[in-house]
Phi, psi and omega in degrees: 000317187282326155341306180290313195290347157314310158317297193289330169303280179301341147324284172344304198278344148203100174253167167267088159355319200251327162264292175105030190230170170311145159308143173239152173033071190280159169227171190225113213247159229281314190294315224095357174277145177238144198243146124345125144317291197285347184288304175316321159285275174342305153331273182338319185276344150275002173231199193286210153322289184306198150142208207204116193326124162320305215270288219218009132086038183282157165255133183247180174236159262216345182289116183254150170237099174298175208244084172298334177279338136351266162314262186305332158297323170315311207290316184299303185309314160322296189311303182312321220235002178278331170273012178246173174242160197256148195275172173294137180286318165266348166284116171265168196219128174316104179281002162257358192222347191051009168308153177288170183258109207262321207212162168209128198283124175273338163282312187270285283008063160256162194271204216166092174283175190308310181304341163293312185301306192261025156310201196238309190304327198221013158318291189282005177268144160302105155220145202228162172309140213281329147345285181302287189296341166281347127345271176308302162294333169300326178297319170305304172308298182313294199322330192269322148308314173315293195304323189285342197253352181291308180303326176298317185308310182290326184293349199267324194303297192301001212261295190332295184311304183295299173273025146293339182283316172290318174262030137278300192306313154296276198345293184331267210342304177292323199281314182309291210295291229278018187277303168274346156306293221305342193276329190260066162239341183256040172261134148327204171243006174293331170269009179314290193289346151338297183296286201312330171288336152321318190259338193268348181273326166309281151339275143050255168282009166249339152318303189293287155009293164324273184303343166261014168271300178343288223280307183283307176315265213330269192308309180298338172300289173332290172303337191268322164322306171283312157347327218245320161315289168334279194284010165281286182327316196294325188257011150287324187295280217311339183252022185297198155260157162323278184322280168304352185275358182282345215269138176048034168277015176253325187254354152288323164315279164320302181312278172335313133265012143256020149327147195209140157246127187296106190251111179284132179331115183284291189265089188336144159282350194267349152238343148326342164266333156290325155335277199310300178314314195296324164312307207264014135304272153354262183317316174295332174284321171276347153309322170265333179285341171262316192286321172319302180282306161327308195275321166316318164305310176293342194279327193297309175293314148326298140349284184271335148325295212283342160308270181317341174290136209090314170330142189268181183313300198310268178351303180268014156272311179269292168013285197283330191293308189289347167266023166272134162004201163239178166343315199225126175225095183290010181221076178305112157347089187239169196301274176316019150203040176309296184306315175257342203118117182268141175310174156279161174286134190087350170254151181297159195272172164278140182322156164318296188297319200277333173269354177297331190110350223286178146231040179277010201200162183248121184270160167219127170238107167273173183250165187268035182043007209250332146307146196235120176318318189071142206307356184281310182309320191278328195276318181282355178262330176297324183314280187286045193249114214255101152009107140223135159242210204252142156294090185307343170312311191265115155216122171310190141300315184295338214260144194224120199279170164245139172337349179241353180085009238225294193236143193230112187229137160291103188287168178294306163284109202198142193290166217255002160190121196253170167262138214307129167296136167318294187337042193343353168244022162267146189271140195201134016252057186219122191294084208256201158170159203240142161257165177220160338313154184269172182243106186222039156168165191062179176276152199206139173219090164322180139209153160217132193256138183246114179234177159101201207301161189305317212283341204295181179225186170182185171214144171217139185202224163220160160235175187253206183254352184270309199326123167298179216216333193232140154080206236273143162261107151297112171247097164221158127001298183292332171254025151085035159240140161216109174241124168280144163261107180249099181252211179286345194248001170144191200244139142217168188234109162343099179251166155324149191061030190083336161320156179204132204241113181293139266160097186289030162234157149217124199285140181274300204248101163269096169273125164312123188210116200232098173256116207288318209257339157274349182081036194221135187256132177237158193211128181201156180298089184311308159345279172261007185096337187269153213270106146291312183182133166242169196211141170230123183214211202213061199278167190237095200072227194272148171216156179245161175285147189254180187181099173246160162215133195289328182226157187307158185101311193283141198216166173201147188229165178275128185195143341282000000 
Protein backbone atom coordinates (compact mmCIF):
# COMPACT_ATOMS: atom_id res chain seq x y z
CA UNK A 1 0.00 0.00 0.00
CA UNK A 2 2.59 2.55 0.88
CA UNK A 3 4.43 1.49 -2.31
CA UNK A 4 1.60 2.25 -4.50
CA UNK A 5 0.90 5.66 -2.65
CA UNK A 6 4.78 6.23 -3.63
CA UNK A 7 4.27 5.34 -6.87
CA UNK A 8 1.32 7.79 -7.40
CA UNK A 9 3.07 10.75 -5.45
CA UNK A 10 5.73 10.50 -8.22
CA UNK A 11 3.55 9.95 -10.58
CA UNK A 12 2.11 13.29 -9.85
CA UNK A 13 5.44 15.25 -10.12
CA UNK A 14 5.48 14.54 -13.75
CA UNK A 15 2.48 14.83 -15.32
CA UNK A 16 1.61 17.61 -17.96
CA UNK A 17 -0.43 20.68 -16.57
CA UNK A 18 -1.89 20.60 -19.40
CA UNK A 19 -2.65 17.32 -21.29
CA UNK A 20 -2.76 15.75 -17.84
CA UNK A 21 -1.06 12.90 -19.37
CA UNK A 22 3.22 11.55 -18.58
CA UNK A 23 5.37 14.66 -20.13
CA UNK A 24 6.03 14.01 -23.54
CA UNK A 25 9.66 15.49 -24.86
CA UNK A 26 9.41 18.01 -21.30
CA UNK A 27 11.06 21.61 -21.63
CA UNK A 28 11.35 24.00 -19.01
CA UNK A 29 10.36 27.58 -19.79
CA UNK A 30 11.77 30.90 -17.56
CA UNK A 31 9.39 30.87 -14.45
CA UNK A 32 10.78 26.84 -13.83
CA UNK A 33 7.62 25.35 -14.57
CA UNK A 34 7.38 22.22 -16.95
CA UNK A 35 5.03 21.35 -20.35
CA UNK A 36 5.13 18.65 -23.16
CA UNK A 37 6.74 20.72 -26.10
CA UNK A 38 4.09 20.23 -27.97
CA UNK A 39 1.52 21.62 -25.31
CA UNK A 40 3.50 24.65 -24.55
CA UNK A 41 4.23 25.42 -28.05
CA UNK A 42 0.63 25.34 -29.01
CA UNK A 43 -0.04 28.06 -25.94
CA UNK A 44 2.90 29.89 -27.05
CA UNK A 45 1.70 30.29 -31.24
CA UNK A 46 -1.12 32.52 -29.76
CA UNK A 47 0.79 35.22 -28.30
CA UNK A 48 3.92 37.74 -29.44
CA UNK A 49 7.88 37.28 -28.05
CA UNK A 50 5.73 36.67 -24.42
CA UNK A 51 2.81 35.19 -23.17
CA UNK A 52 2.31 34.14 -19.95
CA UNK A 53 2.75 30.69 -17.71
CA UNK A 54 -0.58 28.36 -17.40
CA UNK A 55 0.46 27.78 -13.66
CA UNK A 56 1.53 30.92 -12.31
CA UNK A 57 0.30 33.57 -15.45
CA UNK A 58 4.48 34.96 -15.29
CA UNK A 59 5.20 36.48 -19.00
CA UNK A 60 7.75 34.35 -20.07
CA UNK A 61 9.55 34.13 -23.71
CA UNK A 62 8.85 31.70 -26.06
CA UNK A 63 12.45 30.16 -25.72
CA UNK A 64 12.06 26.26 -24.24
CA UNK A 65 14.82 24.21 -22.70
CA UNK A 66 14.71 20.94 -22.49
CA UNK A 67 14.58 19.05 -19.12
CA UNK A 68 16.73 15.69 -19.96
CA UNK A 69 16.65 14.84 -16.36
CA UNK A 70 12.99 14.99 -16.84
CA UNK A 71 13.07 12.81 -20.28
CA UNK A 72 14.35 10.11 -18.03
CA UNK A 73 12.62 10.17 -14.62
CA UNK A 74 9.30 9.72 -16.97
CA UNK A 75 10.90 6.47 -18.40
CA UNK A 76 11.74 4.97 -14.66
CA UNK A 77 8.41 5.94 -13.24
CA UNK A 78 6.64 4.15 -16.39
CA UNK A 79 8.66 1.12 -15.84
CA UNK A 80 8.00 1.15 -12.16
CA UNK A 81 4.27 1.88 -12.05
CA UNK A 82 3.50 -1.02 -15.19
CA UNK A 83 2.78 -4.15 -12.63
CA UNK A 84 0.74 -1.80 -10.24
CA UNK A 85 -2.36 -0.65 -10.88
CA UNK A 86 -2.99 2.57 -11.33
CA UNK A 87 -5.29 5.00 -9.41
CA UNK A 88 -7.20 8.06 -10.56
CA UNK A 89 -4.78 10.56 -10.74
CA UNK A 90 -6.68 13.63 -9.87
CA UNK A 91 -8.77 11.80 -7.04
CA UNK A 92 -7.47 12.35 -3.89
CA UNK A 93 -8.61 9.62 -1.14
CA UNK A 94 -9.18 9.63 2.52
CA UNK A 95 -6.46 7.65 4.29
CA UNK A 96 -8.64 6.58 7.19
CA UNK A 97 -11.82 5.86 5.26
CA UNK A 98 -10.62 5.53 1.82
CA UNK A 99 -13.07 7.22 0.41
CA UNK A 100 -12.53 9.98 -2.08
CA UNK A 101 -12.08 13.58 -0.56
CA UNK A 102 -14.80 15.86 -0.94
CA UNK A 103 -15.24 18.85 1.44
CA UNK A 104 -12.42 20.91 3.24
CA UNK A 105 -12.41 21.86 7.40
CA UNK A 106 -11.95 25.31 7.97
CA UNK A 107 -11.05 24.79 11.72
CA UNK A 108 -8.17 21.82 11.07
CA UNK A 109 -7.76 22.48 7.57
CA UNK A 110 -7.68 19.43 6.38
CA UNK A 111 -9.42 17.89 3.50
CA UNK A 112 -12.53 15.38 4.58
CA UNK A 113 -14.30 12.69 2.93
CA UNK A 114 -18.33 12.46 3.68
CA UNK A 115 -17.94 9.90 6.67
CA UNK A 116 -15.12 12.55 8.04
CA UNK A 117 -17.86 15.27 7.85
CA UNK A 118 -20.32 13.31 9.95
CA UNK A 119 -17.74 12.19 12.60
CA UNK A 120 -17.82 13.44 15.93
CA UNK A 121 -14.36 15.13 15.45
CA UNK A 122 -15.75 17.53 12.56
CA UNK A 123 -19.62 17.67 13.17
CA UNK A 124 -19.75 21.15 14.90
CA UNK A 125 -16.84 22.53 11.97
CA UNK A 126 -18.02 24.96 8.95
CA UNK A 127 -16.72 22.64 6.06
CA UNK A 128 -17.33 23.49 2.75
CA UNK A 129 -16.66 21.93 -0.75
CA UNK A 130 -13.07 21.85 -1.65
CA UNK A 131 -14.44 24.14 -4.73
CA UNK A 132 -16.03 26.58 -2.71
CA UNK A 133 -13.13 27.15 -0.51
CA UNK A 134 -10.47 27.53 -2.84
CA UNK A 135 -12.83 29.94 -3.94
CA UNK A 136 -13.02 31.71 -0.80
CA UNK A 137 -9.21 31.86 -0.51
CA UNK A 138 -8.39 33.15 -4.15
CA UNK A 139 -10.15 36.23 -2.78
CA UNK A 140 -8.39 36.33 0.78
CA UNK A 141 -5.31 36.14 -1.10
CA UNK A 142 -5.97 38.77 -3.94
CA UNK A 143 -7.03 40.89 -1.20
CA UNK A 144 -4.09 40.96 0.56
CA UNK A 145 -2.13 41.51 -2.61
CA UNK A 146 -4.05 44.38 -3.29
CA UNK A 147 -2.80 45.46 0.62
CA UNK A 148 0.97 44.72 0.03
CA UNK A 149 1.01 46.62 -3.32
CA UNK A 150 -0.88 49.66 -1.65
CA UNK A 151 2.14 49.59 0.74
CA UNK A 152 4.63 49.80 -2.30
CA UNK A 153 2.75 52.59 -3.42
CA UNK A 154 3.09 54.65 0.01
CA UNK A 155 6.69 53.69 0.27
CA UNK A 156 7.47 55.53 -3.02
CA UNK A 157 5.07 58.19 -2.53
CA UNK A 158 6.96 61.03 -0.62
CA UNK A 159 10.25 60.52 -3.07
CA UNK A 160 7.16 61.03 -6.21
CA UNK A 161 5.69 63.83 -4.44
CA UNK A 162 8.65 66.10 -3.87
CA UNK A 163 9.46 65.88 -7.52
CA UNK A 164 5.84 66.99 -8.86
CA UNK A 165 6.37 69.80 -6.58
CA UNK A 166 9.46 70.95 -7.96
CA UNK A 167 8.41 70.70 -11.51
CA UNK A 168 5.25 72.35 -11.03
CA UNK A 169 7.37 75.20 -9.60
CA UNK A 170 9.24 74.89 -13.23
CA UNK A 171 6.17 75.03 -15.05
CA UNK A 172 5.17 78.87 -13.15
CA UNK A 173 8.91 79.49 -14.34
CA UNK A 174 7.88 78.58 -18.03
CA UNK A 175 4.50 80.05 -18.13
CA UNK A 176 5.88 83.48 -16.60
CA UNK A 177 8.97 83.88 -19.68
CA UNK A 178 6.04 83.01 -22.34
CA UNK A 179 3.43 85.81 -20.79
CA UNK A 180 6.32 88.17 -20.97
CA UNK A 181 7.59 87.49 -24.48
CA UNK A 182 4.27 87.37 -25.74
CA UNK A 183 3.68 90.85 -24.12
CA UNK A 184 7.20 92.62 -25.15
CA UNK A 185 6.89 91.77 -28.73
CA UNK A 186 4.23 94.87 -29.27
CA UNK A 187 7.12 96.91 -27.41
CA UNK A 188 10.07 99.03 -29.17
CA UNK A 189 13.41 98.52 -28.52
CA UNK A 190 13.66 101.26 -25.90
CA UNK A 191 12.43 98.32 -23.69
CA UNK A 192 14.94 95.29 -24.85
CA UNK A 193 16.73 96.08 -21.76
CA UNK A 194 13.67 95.51 -19.75
CA UNK A 195 13.12 92.57 -21.04
CA UNK A 196 16.39 91.05 -21.21
CA UNK A 197 16.35 91.59 -17.11
CA UNK A 198 13.09 90.07 -16.68
CA UNK A 199 14.13 87.06 -18.65
CA UNK A 200 17.65 86.76 -17.16
CA UNK A 201 15.94 86.95 -13.27
CA UNK A 202 13.67 84.35 -14.67
CA UNK A 203 16.80 82.00 -15.89
CA UNK A 204 17.46 82.69 -12.73
CA UNK A 205 15.23 80.99 -11.06
CA UNK A 206 14.95 78.11 -12.82
CA UNK A 207 18.66 77.43 -12.20
CA UNK A 208 18.22 77.79 -8.50
CA UNK A 209 15.10 75.78 -9.06
CA UNK A 210 17.17 73.45 -11.06
CA UNK A 211 20.18 72.84 -7.79
CA UNK A 212 17.59 72.52 -5.31
CA UNK A 213 15.85 69.57 -7.50
CA UNK A 214 19.86 68.24 -7.32
CA UNK A 215 20.20 68.78 -3.58
CA UNK A 216 16.72 66.96 -2.55
CA UNK A 217 17.37 63.82 -4.87
CA UNK A 218 20.58 63.82 -3.20
CA UNK A 219 19.52 64.05 0.35
CA UNK A 220 16.65 61.86 -0.24
CA UNK A 221 18.93 59.02 -2.14
CA UNK A 222 21.52 59.67 0.68
CA UNK A 223 19.02 58.95 3.40
CA UNK A 224 17.50 55.85 1.65
CA UNK A 225 20.99 54.52 1.78
CA UNK A 226 21.61 54.72 4.68
CA UNK A 227 18.68 53.39 6.02
CA UNK A 228 19.06 50.18 3.78
CA UNK A 229 22.64 49.82 5.42
CA UNK A 230 20.96 49.77 9.20
CA UNK A 231 18.99 47.65 7.99
CA UNK A 232 21.27 45.10 6.16
CA UNK A 233 23.22 45.01 9.47
CA UNK A 234 20.32 44.39 11.98
CA UNK A 235 19.63 41.35 9.80
CA UNK A 236 23.39 40.26 9.37
CA UNK A 237 22.92 40.27 13.52
CA UNK A 238 19.57 38.27 13.79
CA UNK A 239 21.64 35.47 11.87
CA UNK A 240 24.85 35.49 14.16
CA UNK A 241 25.49 33.09 17.09
CA UNK A 242 24.72 34.49 20.82
CA UNK A 243 27.85 35.60 21.12
CA UNK A 244 28.55 37.58 18.35
CA UNK A 245 25.43 38.95 18.03
CA UNK A 246 26.10 40.49 21.55
CA UNK A 247 29.24 41.88 20.56
CA UNK A 248 28.86 45.84 19.75
CA UNK A 249 25.02 44.97 19.93
CA UNK A 250 24.53 48.04 22.00
CA UNK A 251 26.16 50.66 19.75
CA UNK A 252 24.08 49.02 16.34
CA UNK A 253 21.20 49.51 18.38
CA UNK A 254 21.82 52.74 19.38
CA UNK A 255 22.93 53.96 15.74
CA UNK A 256 19.68 52.64 14.32
CA UNK A 257 17.61 54.64 16.86
CA UNK A 258 18.89 57.48 16.32
CA UNK A 259 18.31 57.26 12.61
CA UNK A 260 16.08 60.25 11.97
CA UNK A 261 14.74 61.17 8.26
CA UNK A 262 15.75 64.66 7.40
CA UNK A 263 12.82 65.94 5.03
CA UNK A 264 14.55 68.76 2.91
CA UNK A 265 13.29 71.95 1.63
CA UNK A 266 11.71 71.36 -1.61
CA UNK A 267 11.47 75.10 -2.33
CA UNK A 268 13.46 78.19 -0.22
CA UNK A 269 11.43 80.76 0.61
CA UNK A 270 13.45 83.05 -0.31
CA UNK A 271 12.49 81.90 -3.78
CA UNK A 272 9.12 81.81 -3.45
CA UNK A 273 9.62 85.08 -3.02
CA UNK A 274 11.45 85.83 -5.58
CA UNK A 275 8.71 84.31 -7.99
CA UNK A 276 6.27 86.23 -6.47
CA UNK A 277 8.10 89.67 -6.79
CA UNK A 278 8.62 88.57 -10.52
CA UNK A 279 4.82 87.85 -10.97
CA UNK A 280 3.78 90.75 -9.65
CA UNK A 281 6.27 92.62 -11.85
CA UNK A 282 4.99 91.01 -14.65
CA UNK A 283 1.78 91.67 -14.17
CA UNK A 284 2.42 95.61 -13.37
CA UNK A 285 4.01 95.91 -16.84
CA UNK A 286 1.17 94.45 -18.70
CA UNK A 287 -1.22 96.38 -16.76
CA UNK A 288 0.59 99.70 -18.05
CA UNK A 289 1.26 98.30 -21.75
CA UNK A 290 -2.43 97.46 -21.95
CA UNK A 291 -3.96 101.07 -20.76
CA UNK A 292 -1.15 102.38 -23.25
CA UNK A 293 -2.57 100.30 -26.19
CA UNK A 294 -6.20 101.28 -25.26
CA UNK A 295 -5.73 104.83 -25.53
CA UNK A 296 -3.71 104.44 -28.30
CA UNK A 297 -6.70 102.19 -30.27
CA UNK A 298 -8.92 105.11 -29.00
CA UNK A 299 -7.16 107.74 -30.40
CA UNK A 300 -6.30 105.83 -33.45
CA UNK A 301 -10.04 105.48 -34.15
CA UNK A 302 -10.87 108.96 -33.86
CA UNK A 303 -8.35 109.53 -35.93
CA UNK A 304 -9.48 107.39 -38.67
CA UNK A 305 -13.42 108.71 -37.91
CA UNK A 306 -12.23 111.88 -38.64
CA UNK A 307 -10.40 110.57 -41.87
CA UNK A 308 -13.64 109.06 -43.16
CA UNK A 309 -15.96 111.67 -42.20
CA UNK A 310 -17.29 113.62 -44.93
CA UNK A 311 -16.49 111.30 -47.63
CA UNK A 312 -18.81 111.02 -50.75
CA UNK A 313 -20.18 107.55 -52.07
CA UNK A 314 -17.30 107.50 -54.73
CA UNK A 315 -14.50 108.23 -52.14
CA UNK A 316 -15.37 105.52 -49.73
CA UNK A 317 -15.71 102.89 -52.74
CA UNK A 318 -11.95 103.55 -53.81
CA UNK A 319 -11.45 102.99 -49.70
CA UNK A 320 -12.72 100.05 -49.38
CA UNK A 321 -10.75 98.83 -52.95
CA UNK A 322 -7.49 100.05 -51.15
CA UNK A 323 -7.78 98.40 -48.03
CA UNK A 324 -8.89 94.61 -49.76
CA UNK A 325 -7.07 91.89 -48.71
CA UNK A 326 -4.49 90.05 -51.17
CA UNK A 327 -5.43 86.65 -53.25
CA UNK A 328 -6.56 85.01 -49.84
CA UNK A 329 -8.71 87.28 -47.05
CA UNK A 330 -11.08 84.11 -45.07
CA UNK A 331 -12.44 87.81 -43.51
CA UNK A 332 -13.37 89.93 -46.57
CA UNK A 333 -13.45 93.34 -46.00
CA UNK A 334 -17.24 95.29 -45.96
CA UNK A 335 -18.04 99.06 -45.35
CA UNK A 336 -19.04 98.39 -41.70
CA UNK A 337 -15.89 96.00 -40.83
CA UNK A 338 -13.33 97.79 -43.47
CA UNK A 339 -10.95 98.41 -40.42
CA UNK A 340 -10.85 94.78 -38.78
CA UNK A 341 -12.18 92.42 -41.03
CA UNK A 342 -15.55 90.25 -41.59
CA UNK A 343 -16.31 86.66 -39.82
CA UNK A 344 -16.83 83.32 -42.25
CA UNK A 345 -20.18 82.59 -42.83
CA UNK A 346 -21.14 80.76 -39.63
CA UNK A 347 -18.48 82.17 -37.26
CA UNK A 348 -19.56 84.74 -34.33
CA UNK A 349 -18.68 88.40 -35.56
CA UNK A 350 -15.70 89.53 -33.10
CA UNK A 351 -16.47 90.83 -29.47
CA UNK A 352 -16.42 94.95 -28.67
CA UNK A 353 -13.21 94.03 -26.89
CA UNK A 354 -11.49 92.33 -29.15
CA UNK A 355 -12.01 95.02 -31.70
CA UNK A 356 -11.03 97.41 -29.35
CA UNK A 357 -7.42 95.89 -28.72
CA UNK A 358 -8.15 94.34 -25.43
CA UNK A 359 -5.17 91.45 -24.87
CA UNK A 360 -6.16 90.78 -21.47
CA UNK A 361 -6.97 86.68 -22.94
CA UNK A 362 -6.42 84.86 -25.71
CA UNK A 363 -10.40 84.93 -27.19
CA UNK A 364 -11.88 81.95 -28.97
CA UNK A 365 -14.84 82.33 -31.07
CA UNK A 366 -16.76 79.33 -32.32
CA UNK A 367 -18.64 78.77 -34.95
CA UNK A 368 -21.99 76.99 -35.30
CA UNK A 369 -20.94 74.02 -37.94
CA UNK A 370 -23.73 75.64 -39.94
CA UNK A 371 -21.69 77.90 -42.65
CA UNK A 372 -20.10 76.84 -45.62
CA UNK A 373 -17.14 78.94 -47.14
CA UNK A 374 -18.69 78.40 -50.37
CA UNK A 375 -16.93 77.60 -53.93
CA UNK A 376 -15.27 81.57 -54.44
CA UNK A 377 -13.55 80.84 -50.52
CA UNK A 378 -12.58 77.22 -51.07
CA UNK A 379 -10.60 78.53 -54.57
CA UNK A 380 -8.81 81.46 -52.40
CA UNK A 381 -7.92 78.89 -49.45
CA UNK A 382 -6.08 76.54 -52.62
CA UNK A 383 -4.52 79.92 -53.65
CA UNK A 384 -2.62 80.05 -50.38
CA UNK A 385 -1.82 76.27 -49.74
CA UNK A 386 1.62 75.87 -48.21
CA UNK A 387 3.78 72.56 -48.46
CA UNK A 388 4.22 71.09 -45.11
CA UNK A 389 6.17 68.43 -43.88
CA UNK A 390 6.73 66.89 -40.21
CA UNK A 391 9.73 68.13 -38.60
CA UNK A 392 11.63 64.23 -37.61
CA UNK A 393 13.44 66.61 -34.68
CA UNK A 394 10.34 67.26 -32.85
CA UNK A 395 9.49 63.58 -33.35
CA UNK A 396 8.08 61.20 -30.01
CA UNK A 397 10.09 58.09 -30.25
CA UNK A 398 7.01 56.30 -30.68
CA UNK A 399 5.52 58.17 -33.64
CA UNK A 400 6.75 56.47 -36.90
CA UNK A 401 7.21 59.36 -39.68
CA UNK A 402 6.76 58.27 -43.61
CA UNK A 403 9.74 58.78 -45.87
CA UNK A 404 8.44 62.13 -47.48
CA UNK A 405 7.55 63.49 -44.09
CA UNK A 406 4.20 63.36 -45.29
CA UNK A 407 2.17 60.73 -42.75
CA UNK A 408 3.03 60.51 -39.25
CA UNK A 409 1.10 56.99 -37.50
CA UNK A 410 1.16 56.03 -33.81
CA UNK A 411 1.80 51.78 -34.12
CA UNK A 412 -0.55 49.28 -32.39
CA UNK A 413 1.99 47.88 -30.61
CA UNK A 414 4.83 50.34 -29.12
CA UNK A 415 6.71 50.19 -25.50
CA UNK A 416 4.49 51.07 -22.79
CA UNK A 417 7.45 53.69 -21.56
CA UNK A 418 10.14 54.21 -24.46
CA UNK A 419 13.18 55.99 -23.24
CA UNK A 420 13.83 59.40 -22.81
CA UNK A 421 15.92 60.79 -26.16
CA UNK A 422 18.87 62.78 -25.99
CA UNK A 423 17.54 65.35 -28.18
CA UNK A 424 16.31 68.38 -26.70
CA UNK A 425 13.96 69.18 -29.39
CA UNK A 426 12.30 66.41 -28.89
CA UNK A 427 8.88 65.84 -27.64
CA UNK A 428 8.88 63.60 -24.79
CA UNK A 429 6.91 61.74 -22.86
CA UNK A 430 3.73 62.91 -25.02
CA UNK A 431 3.45 61.91 -28.19
CA UNK A 432 3.80 64.87 -30.25
CA UNK A 433 5.54 66.28 -33.60
CA UNK A 434 5.91 69.81 -35.34
CA UNK A 435 5.12 70.41 -38.74
CA UNK A 436 7.37 73.01 -41.40
CA UNK A 437 7.89 75.42 -42.35
CA UNK A 438 7.13 77.75 -39.33
CA UNK A 439 5.13 80.79 -39.60
CA UNK A 440 6.08 83.99 -38.39
CA UNK A 441 4.49 86.82 -40.81
CA UNK A 442 2.23 86.43 -43.55
CA UNK A 443 -1.06 84.05 -44.32
CA UNK A 444 -0.22 80.16 -44.38
CA UNK A 445 -2.81 77.06 -45.39
CA UNK A 446 -3.00 72.96 -44.56
CA UNK A 447 -4.99 70.20 -44.70
CA UNK A 448 -4.29 67.33 -42.29
CA UNK A 449 -6.39 64.05 -43.02
CA UNK A 450 -7.06 61.77 -39.90
CA UNK A 451 -6.78 58.07 -40.68
CA UNK A 452 -6.03 54.45 -39.68
CA UNK A 453 -8.21 53.00 -37.03
CA UNK A 454 -12.29 53.85 -35.97
CA UNK A 455 -10.96 54.43 -32.50
CA UNK A 456 -8.11 56.36 -33.07
CA UNK A 457 -7.76 60.08 -32.12
CA UNK A 458 -5.58 62.88 -32.39
CA UNK A 459 -5.15 66.58 -31.45
CA UNK A 460 -4.07 69.14 -34.62
CA UNK A 461 -3.38 72.35 -34.62
CA UNK A 462 -0.73 75.18 -33.82
CA UNK A 463 1.86 75.90 -31.73
CA UNK A 464 4.05 78.62 -30.79
CA UNK A 465 7.69 78.23 -30.64
CA UNK A 466 8.06 78.51 -26.61
CA UNK A 467 5.91 75.42 -25.77
CA UNK A 468 8.06 73.21 -23.82
CA UNK A 469 9.01 69.92 -25.39
CA UNK A 470 9.74 68.04 -21.88
CA UNK A 471 7.87 67.05 -18.31
CA UNK A 472 4.17 68.52 -18.15
CA UNK A 473 2.35 69.78 -21.75
CA UNK A 474 -0.43 72.47 -21.13
CA UNK A 475 -2.69 72.34 -24.52
CA UNK A 476 -4.48 75.47 -23.89
CA UNK A 477 -4.20 79.23 -25.84
CA UNK A 478 -2.30 80.66 -22.62
CA UNK A 479 0.66 77.89 -22.66
CA UNK A 480 0.97 78.74 -26.67
CA UNK A 481 -1.60 75.59 -28.31
CA UNK A 482 -4.58 76.05 -30.43
CA UNK A 483 -5.81 73.14 -30.92
CA UNK A 484 -8.88 70.86 -32.05
CA UNK A 485 -9.23 67.11 -30.22
CA UNK A 486 -10.93 64.61 -32.82
CA UNK A 487 -11.63 61.12 -31.46
CA UNK A 488 -14.48 58.67 -32.36
CA UNK A 489 -16.70 60.47 -30.34
CA UNK A 490 -16.70 64.03 -31.56
CA UNK A 491 -14.64 67.25 -31.84
CA UNK A 492 -14.11 69.60 -29.21
CA UNK A 493 -11.67 72.64 -29.30
CA UNK A 494 -8.99 73.10 -26.27
CA UNK A 495 -9.87 76.23 -24.56
CA UNK A 496 -8.31 78.10 -21.38
CA UNK A 497 -7.96 76.73 -18.48
CA UNK A 498 -8.45 73.11 -19.04
CA UNK A 499 -11.79 73.65 -20.85
CA UNK A 500 -13.23 71.85 -23.87
CA UNK A 501 -15.61 73.31 -25.90
CA UNK A 502 -17.93 70.33 -28.02
CA UNK A 503 -18.31 71.05 -31.45
CA UNK A 504 -21.14 69.62 -33.60
CA UNK A 505 -18.97 68.10 -36.13
CA UNK A 506 -16.40 65.67 -36.60
CA UNK A 507 -14.03 66.09 -39.55
CA UNK A 508 -12.35 63.34 -41.43
CA UNK A 509 -10.15 66.05 -43.38
CA UNK A 510 -8.98 69.51 -41.57
CA UNK A 511 -8.30 72.54 -43.10
CA UNK A 512 -6.13 74.80 -41.42
CA UNK A 513 -5.87 78.14 -41.83
CA UNK A 514 -2.95 81.11 -40.11
CA UNK A 515 -2.96 84.73 -40.77
CA UNK A 516 0.08 85.31 -38.26
CA UNK A 517 -0.36 89.59 -38.24
CA UNK A 518 -4.39 89.29 -37.49
CA UNK A 519 -3.75 86.73 -35.01
CA UNK A 520 -6.57 84.12 -36.03
CA UNK A 521 -6.20 80.30 -36.75
CA UNK A 522 -9.55 78.97 -38.64
CA UNK A 523 -10.49 75.32 -38.59
CA UNK A 524 -13.01 74.14 -41.03
CA UNK A 525 -14.12 70.83 -42.56
CA UNK A 526 -12.38 70.27 -45.92
CA UNK A 527 -14.70 67.89 -46.98
CA UNK A 528 -17.75 69.88 -46.96
CA UNK A 529 -16.52 73.69 -46.60
CA UNK A 530 -18.03 74.27 -43.50
CA UNK A 531 -16.72 76.17 -40.72
CA UNK A 532 -15.34 74.49 -37.32
CA UNK A 533 -13.65 76.84 -34.73
CA UNK A 534 -11.81 80.13 -35.13
CA UNK A 535 -9.03 81.20 -32.16
CA UNK A 536 -7.94 84.86 -31.65
CA UNK A 537 -4.61 85.20 -30.53
CA UNK A 538 -1.64 86.70 -29.99
CA UNK A 539 1.54 85.55 -31.15
CA UNK A 540 4.81 85.71 -29.69
CA UNK A 541 7.42 84.54 -32.91
CA UNK A 542 7.43 81.83 -34.56
CA UNK A 543 4.59 79.22 -34.32
CA UNK A 544 4.34 75.58 -36.20
CA UNK A 545 1.42 73.20 -37.22
CA UNK A 546 1.24 71.12 -34.13
CA UNK A 547 0.15 67.53 -34.03
CA UNK A 548 -0.36 65.17 -31.01
CA UNK A 549 -1.91 61.54 -31.32
CA UNK A 550 -3.70 60.00 -28.61
CA UNK A 551 -4.11 56.37 -29.58
CA UNK A 552 -2.36 53.30 -31.05
CA UNK A 553 -3.61 53.01 -34.61
CA UNK A 554 -3.69 56.53 -35.42
CA UNK A 555 -2.42 58.08 -38.46
CA UNK A 556 -2.65 61.67 -39.85
CA UNK A 557 -1.22 62.50 -43.45
CA UNK A 558 -0.65 65.89 -44.88
CA UNK A 559 -1.76 68.22 -47.92
CA UNK A 560 -0.30 69.21 -50.25
Amino acid sequence: MASQQFSSQLQEEVICPICTDFLQDPVTIDCGHNFCNRCITRIGEASGSFFKCPLCNSSVNKTFRPNWLLVNLVKKIQAMSASEEQPERDELKCQRHGEKLYYFCEHSGNFLCVMCCESEDHRTHNDSLIEEAAQKYQVKIQSQVEILQQTEKEIVQKKEQGEWKINDFMNHVNFERIKILGEFRHLQQVLEEEKNFLLSRLHWLEQEGTEHRKLFMASMELQLTTLKKLIDSLKVKQQMLPSQLLEDIRVILHRSEEFQFLNPTLIPPHLEKKLSEAKSRHDSIIENMKKFEDNLQANGKKDKNRFLKGMNEKDKQNWDETIKPGPWNPYPATPTHALFGAPFAGEAAPSASLLAGSRETYVEVPGNGAGSFGAEITERFKVVLTPVTLDAASAHPDLILSQDLKTVTLALHFPRRSEEPANPECFYPFRCVLGCPGISSGCQAWEAELQGRESGGCLVGVASELVSRRGCLLVEPLAGLWTLRITSIGCEALTDGGTRENLPIRPKKVGIFVDHARGKIVFFDSTTSKHIYTFHASFAGQIFPFFQLLYPGTRISLNP
